[in-house]
N, CA, C and O atoms as CSV, one atom per row, in Angstrom:
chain,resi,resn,atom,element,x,y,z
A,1,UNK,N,N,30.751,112.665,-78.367
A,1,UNK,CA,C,31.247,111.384,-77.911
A,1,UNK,C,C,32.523,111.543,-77.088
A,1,UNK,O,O,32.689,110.712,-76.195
A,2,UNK,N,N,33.429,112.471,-77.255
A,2,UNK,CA,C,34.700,112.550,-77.115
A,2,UNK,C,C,34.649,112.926,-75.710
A,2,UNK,O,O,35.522,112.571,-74.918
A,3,UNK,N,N,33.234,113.927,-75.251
A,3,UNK,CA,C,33.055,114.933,-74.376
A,3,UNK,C,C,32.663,113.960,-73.237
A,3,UNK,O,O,33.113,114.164,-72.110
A,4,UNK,N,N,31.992,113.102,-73.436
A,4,UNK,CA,C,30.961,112.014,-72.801
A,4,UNK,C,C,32.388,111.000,-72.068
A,4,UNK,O,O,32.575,110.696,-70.890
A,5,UNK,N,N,33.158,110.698,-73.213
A,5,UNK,CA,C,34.636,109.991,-72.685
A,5,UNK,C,C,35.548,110.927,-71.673
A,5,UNK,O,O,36.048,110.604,-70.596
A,6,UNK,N,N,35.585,111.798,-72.152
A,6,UNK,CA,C,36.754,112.946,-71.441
A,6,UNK,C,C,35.753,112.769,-69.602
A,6,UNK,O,O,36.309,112.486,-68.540
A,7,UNK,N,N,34.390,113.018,-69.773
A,7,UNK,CA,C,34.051,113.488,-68.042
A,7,UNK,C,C,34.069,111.613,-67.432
A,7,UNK,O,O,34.101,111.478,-66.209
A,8,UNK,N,N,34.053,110.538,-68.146
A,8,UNK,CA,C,34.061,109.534,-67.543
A,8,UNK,C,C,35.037,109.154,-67.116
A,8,UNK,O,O,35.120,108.502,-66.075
A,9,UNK,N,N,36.071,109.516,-67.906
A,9,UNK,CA,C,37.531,109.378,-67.438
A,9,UNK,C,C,37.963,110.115,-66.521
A,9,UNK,O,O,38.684,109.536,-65.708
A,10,UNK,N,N,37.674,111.819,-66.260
A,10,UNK,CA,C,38.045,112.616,-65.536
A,10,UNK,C,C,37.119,112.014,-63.730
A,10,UNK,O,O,37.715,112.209,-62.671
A,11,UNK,N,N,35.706,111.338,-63.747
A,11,UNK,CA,C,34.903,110.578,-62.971
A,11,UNK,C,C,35.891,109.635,-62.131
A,11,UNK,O,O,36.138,109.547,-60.928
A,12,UNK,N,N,36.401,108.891,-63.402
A,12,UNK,CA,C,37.411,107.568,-62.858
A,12,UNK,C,C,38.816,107.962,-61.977
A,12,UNK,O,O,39.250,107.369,-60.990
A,13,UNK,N,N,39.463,109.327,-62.755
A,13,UNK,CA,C,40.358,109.056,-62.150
A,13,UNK,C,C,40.256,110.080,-60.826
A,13,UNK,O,O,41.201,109.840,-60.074
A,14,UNK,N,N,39.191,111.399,-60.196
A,14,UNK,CA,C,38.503,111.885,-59.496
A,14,UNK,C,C,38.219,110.650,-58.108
A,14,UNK,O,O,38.420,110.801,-56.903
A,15,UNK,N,N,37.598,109.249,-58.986
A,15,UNK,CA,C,37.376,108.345,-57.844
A,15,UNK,C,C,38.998,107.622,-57.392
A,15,UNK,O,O,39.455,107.596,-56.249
A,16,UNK,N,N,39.475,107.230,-58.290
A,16,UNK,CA,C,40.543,106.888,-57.778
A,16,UNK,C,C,41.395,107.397,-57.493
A,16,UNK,O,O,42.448,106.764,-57.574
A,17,UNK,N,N,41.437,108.602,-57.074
A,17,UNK,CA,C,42.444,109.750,-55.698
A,17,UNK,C,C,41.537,109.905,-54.849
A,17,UNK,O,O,41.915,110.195,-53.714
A,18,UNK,N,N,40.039,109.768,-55.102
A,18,UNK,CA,C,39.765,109.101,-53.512
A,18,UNK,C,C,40.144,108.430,-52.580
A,18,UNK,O,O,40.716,108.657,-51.514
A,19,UNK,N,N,39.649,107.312,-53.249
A,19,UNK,CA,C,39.983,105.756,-53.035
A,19,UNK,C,C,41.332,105.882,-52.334
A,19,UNK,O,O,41.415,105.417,-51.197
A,20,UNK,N,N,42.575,106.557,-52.981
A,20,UNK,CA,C,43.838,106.382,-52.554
A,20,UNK,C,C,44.225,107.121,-51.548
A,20,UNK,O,O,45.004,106.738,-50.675
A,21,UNK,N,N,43.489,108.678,-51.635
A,21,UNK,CA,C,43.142,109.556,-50.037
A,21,UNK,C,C,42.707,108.704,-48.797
A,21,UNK,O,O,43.056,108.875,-47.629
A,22,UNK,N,N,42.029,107.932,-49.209
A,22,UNK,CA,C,41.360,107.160,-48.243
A,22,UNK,C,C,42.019,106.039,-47.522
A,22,UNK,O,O,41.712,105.765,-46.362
A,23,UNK,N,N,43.100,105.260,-48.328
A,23,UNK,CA,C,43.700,104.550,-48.042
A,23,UNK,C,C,44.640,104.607,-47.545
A,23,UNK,O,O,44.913,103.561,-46.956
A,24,UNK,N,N,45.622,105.644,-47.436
A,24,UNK,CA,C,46.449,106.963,-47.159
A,24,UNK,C,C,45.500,107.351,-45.152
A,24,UNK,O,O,45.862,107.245,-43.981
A,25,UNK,N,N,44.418,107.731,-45.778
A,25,UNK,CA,C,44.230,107.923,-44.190
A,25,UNK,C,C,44.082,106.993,-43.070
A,25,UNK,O,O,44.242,107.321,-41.895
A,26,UNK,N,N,43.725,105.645,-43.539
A,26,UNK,CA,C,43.303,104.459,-43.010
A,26,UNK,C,C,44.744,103.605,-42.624
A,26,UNK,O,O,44.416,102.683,-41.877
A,27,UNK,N,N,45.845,103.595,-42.809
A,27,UNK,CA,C,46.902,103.710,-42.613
A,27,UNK,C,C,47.342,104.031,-41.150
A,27,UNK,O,O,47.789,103.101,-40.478
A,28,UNK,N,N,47.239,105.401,-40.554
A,28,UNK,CA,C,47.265,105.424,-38.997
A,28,UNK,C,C,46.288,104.433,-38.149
A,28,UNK,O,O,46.439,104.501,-36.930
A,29,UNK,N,N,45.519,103.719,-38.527
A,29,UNK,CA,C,44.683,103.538,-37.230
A,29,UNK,C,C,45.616,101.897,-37.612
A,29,UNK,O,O,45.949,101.337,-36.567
A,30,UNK,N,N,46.001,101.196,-38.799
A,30,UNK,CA,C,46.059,100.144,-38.861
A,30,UNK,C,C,47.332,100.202,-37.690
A,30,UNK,O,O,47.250,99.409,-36.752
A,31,UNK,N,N,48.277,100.963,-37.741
A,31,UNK,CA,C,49.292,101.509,-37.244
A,31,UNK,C,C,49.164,101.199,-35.273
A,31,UNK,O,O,50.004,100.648,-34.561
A,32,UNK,N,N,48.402,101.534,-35.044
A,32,UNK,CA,C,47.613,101.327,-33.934
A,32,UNK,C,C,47.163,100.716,-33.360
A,32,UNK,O,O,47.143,100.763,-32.130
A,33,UNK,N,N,46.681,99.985,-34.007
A,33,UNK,CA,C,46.073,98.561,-33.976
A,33,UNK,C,C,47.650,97.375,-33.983
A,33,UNK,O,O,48.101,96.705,-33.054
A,34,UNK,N,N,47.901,97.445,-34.711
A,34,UNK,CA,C,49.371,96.366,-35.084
A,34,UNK,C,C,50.295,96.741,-33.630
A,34,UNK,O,O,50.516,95.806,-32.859
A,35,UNK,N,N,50.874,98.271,-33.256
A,35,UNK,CA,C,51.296,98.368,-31.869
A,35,UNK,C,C,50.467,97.911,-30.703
A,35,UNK,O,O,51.044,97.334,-29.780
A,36,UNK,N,N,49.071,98.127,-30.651
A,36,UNK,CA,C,48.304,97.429,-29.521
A,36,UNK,C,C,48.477,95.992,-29.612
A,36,UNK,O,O,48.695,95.422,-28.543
A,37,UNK,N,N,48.414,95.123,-30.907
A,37,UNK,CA,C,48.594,93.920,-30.934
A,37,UNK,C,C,50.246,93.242,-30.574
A,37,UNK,O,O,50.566,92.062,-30.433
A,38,UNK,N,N,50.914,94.224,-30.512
A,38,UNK,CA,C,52.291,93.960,-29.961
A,38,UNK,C,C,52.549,94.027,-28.888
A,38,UNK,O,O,53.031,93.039,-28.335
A,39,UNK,N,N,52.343,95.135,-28.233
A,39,UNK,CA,C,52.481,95.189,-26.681
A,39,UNK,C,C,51.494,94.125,-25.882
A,39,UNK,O,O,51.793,93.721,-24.759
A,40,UNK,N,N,50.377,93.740,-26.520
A,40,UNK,CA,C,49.563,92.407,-25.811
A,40,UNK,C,C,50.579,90.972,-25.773
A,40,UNK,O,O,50.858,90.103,-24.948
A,41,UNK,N,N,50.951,91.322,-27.257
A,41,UNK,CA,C,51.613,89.720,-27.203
A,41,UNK,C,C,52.941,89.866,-26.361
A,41,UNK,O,O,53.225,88.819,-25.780
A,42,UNK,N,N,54.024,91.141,-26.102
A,42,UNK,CA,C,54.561,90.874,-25.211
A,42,UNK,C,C,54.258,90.707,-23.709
A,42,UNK,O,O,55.072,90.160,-22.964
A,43,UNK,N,N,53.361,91.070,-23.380
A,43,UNK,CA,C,52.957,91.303,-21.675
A,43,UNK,C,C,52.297,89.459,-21.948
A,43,UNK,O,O,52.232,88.917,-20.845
A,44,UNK,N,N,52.029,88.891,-22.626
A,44,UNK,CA,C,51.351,87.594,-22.572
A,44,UNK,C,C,53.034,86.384,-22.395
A,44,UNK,O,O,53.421,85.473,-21.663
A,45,UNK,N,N,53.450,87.042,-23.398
A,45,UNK,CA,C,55.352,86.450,-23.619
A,45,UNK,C,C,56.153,86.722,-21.986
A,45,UNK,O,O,56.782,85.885,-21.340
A,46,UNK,N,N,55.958,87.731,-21.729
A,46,UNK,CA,C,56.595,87.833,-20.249
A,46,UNK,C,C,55.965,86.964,-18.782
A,46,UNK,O,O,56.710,86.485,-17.928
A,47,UNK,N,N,54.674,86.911,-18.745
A,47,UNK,CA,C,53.871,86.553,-18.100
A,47,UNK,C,C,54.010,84.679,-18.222
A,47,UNK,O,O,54.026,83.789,-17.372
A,48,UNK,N,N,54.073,84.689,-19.394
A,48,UNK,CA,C,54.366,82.851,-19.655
A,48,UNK,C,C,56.009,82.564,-19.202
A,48,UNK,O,O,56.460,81.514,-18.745
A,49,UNK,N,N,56.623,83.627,-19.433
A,49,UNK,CA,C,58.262,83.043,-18.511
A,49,UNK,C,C,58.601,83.270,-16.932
A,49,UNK,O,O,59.395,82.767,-16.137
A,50,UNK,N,N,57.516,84.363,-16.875
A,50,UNK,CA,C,57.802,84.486,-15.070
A,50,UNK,C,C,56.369,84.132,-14.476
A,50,UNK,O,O,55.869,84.879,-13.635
A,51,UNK,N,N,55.732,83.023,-14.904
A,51,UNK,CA,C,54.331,82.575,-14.787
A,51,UNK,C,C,54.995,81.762,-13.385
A,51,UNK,O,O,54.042,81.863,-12.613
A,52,UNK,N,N,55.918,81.128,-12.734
A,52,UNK,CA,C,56.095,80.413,-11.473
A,52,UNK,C,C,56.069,81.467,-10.346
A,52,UNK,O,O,55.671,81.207,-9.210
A,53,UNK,N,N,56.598,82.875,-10.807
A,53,UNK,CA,C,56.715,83.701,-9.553
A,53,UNK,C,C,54.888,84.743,-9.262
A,53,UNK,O,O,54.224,85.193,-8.328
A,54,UNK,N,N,54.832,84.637,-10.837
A,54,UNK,CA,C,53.510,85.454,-10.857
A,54,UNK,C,C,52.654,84.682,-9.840
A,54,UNK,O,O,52.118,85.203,-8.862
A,55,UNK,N,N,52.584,83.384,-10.176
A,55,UNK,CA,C,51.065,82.413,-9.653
A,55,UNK,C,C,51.562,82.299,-8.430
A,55,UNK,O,O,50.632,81.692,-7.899
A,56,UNK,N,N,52.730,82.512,-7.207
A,56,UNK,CA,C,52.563,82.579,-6.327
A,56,UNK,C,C,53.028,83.531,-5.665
A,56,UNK,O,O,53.774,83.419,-4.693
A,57,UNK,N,N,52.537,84.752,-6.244
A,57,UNK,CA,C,52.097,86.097,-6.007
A,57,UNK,C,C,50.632,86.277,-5.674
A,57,UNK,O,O,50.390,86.724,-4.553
A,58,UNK,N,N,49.615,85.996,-6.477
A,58,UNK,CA,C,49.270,85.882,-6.724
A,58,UNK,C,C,47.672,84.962,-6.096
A,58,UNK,O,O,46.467,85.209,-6.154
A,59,UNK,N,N,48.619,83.705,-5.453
A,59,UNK,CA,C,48.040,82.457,-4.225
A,59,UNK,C,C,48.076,83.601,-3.174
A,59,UNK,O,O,47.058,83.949,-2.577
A,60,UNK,N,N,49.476,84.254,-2.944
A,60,UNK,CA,C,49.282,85.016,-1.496
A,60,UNK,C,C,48.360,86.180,-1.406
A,60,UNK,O,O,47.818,86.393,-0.321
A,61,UNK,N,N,48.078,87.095,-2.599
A,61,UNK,CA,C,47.173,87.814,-2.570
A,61,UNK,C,C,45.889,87.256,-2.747
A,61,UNK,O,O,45.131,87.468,-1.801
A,62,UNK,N,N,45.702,86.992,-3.129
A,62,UNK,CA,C,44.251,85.956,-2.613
A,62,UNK,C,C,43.961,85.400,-1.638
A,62,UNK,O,O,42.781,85.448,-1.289
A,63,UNK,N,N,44.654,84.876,-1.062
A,63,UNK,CA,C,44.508,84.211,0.498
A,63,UNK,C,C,44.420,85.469,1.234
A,63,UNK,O,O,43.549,85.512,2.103
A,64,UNK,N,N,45.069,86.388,1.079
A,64,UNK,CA,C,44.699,87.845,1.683
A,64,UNK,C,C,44.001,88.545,2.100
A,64,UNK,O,O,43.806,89.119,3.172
A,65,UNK,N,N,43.410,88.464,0.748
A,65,UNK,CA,C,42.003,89.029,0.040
A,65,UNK,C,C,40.807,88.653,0.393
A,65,UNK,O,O,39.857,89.396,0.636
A,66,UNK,N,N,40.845,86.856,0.446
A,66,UNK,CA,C,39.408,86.324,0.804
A,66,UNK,C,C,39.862,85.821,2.099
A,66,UNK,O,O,39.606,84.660,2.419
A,67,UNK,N,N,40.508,86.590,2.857
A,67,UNK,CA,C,40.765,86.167,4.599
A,67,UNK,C,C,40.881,84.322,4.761
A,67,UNK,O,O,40.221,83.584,5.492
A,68,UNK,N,N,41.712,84.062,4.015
A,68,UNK,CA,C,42.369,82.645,4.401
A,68,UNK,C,C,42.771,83.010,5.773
A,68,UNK,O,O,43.508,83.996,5.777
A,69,UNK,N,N,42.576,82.637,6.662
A,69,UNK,CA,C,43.994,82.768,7.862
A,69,UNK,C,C,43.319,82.280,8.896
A,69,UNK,O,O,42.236,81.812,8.545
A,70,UNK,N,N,43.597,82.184,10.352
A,70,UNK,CA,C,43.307,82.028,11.422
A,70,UNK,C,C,42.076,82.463,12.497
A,70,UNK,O,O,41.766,82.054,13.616
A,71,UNK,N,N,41.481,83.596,11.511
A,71,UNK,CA,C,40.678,84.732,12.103
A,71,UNK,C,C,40.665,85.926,11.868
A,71,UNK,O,O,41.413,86.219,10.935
A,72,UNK,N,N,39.887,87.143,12.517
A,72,UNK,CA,C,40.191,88.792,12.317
A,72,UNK,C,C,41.495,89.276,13.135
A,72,UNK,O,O,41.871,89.357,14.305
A,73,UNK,N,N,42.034,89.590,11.647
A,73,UNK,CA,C,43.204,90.632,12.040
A,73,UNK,C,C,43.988,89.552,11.899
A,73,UNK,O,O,45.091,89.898,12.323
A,74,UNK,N,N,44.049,88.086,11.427
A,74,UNK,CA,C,45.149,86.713,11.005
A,74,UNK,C,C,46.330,87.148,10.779
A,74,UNK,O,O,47.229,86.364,10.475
């Protein structure tokens, strides 16, 4: 009986330094993820305060682009 307890326990705690290896490794990517989600929200934060100079940046490259103008070579 004792023997049957001793390997279920030795089972349990075998799984749970898995479990905690695992969680331990899973750790870098969250890491990664949380900096990618930061640098998005700043480039979105910058973009919403200089959003008057961007959008007519923006008008002129486009008009550029899809030959707004007078003719070839406008």
């Amino acid at each position: 009986m004792f023997e049957y307890l001793d390997a279920m326990y030795l089972r349990f705690v075998a799984g749970l330094m898995g479990l905690t290896q695992e969680l331990k490794e899973e750790e870098k990517g969250v890491a990664t993820f949380v900096a990618t989600v930061l640098l998005i929200l700043m480039v979105v934060m910058l973009a919403a305060l200089f959003w008057d100079q961007i959008s007519d940046w923006f008008t002129n490259m486009l008009d550029k682009i899809f030959g707004i103008s007078d003719g070839i070579g406008g």
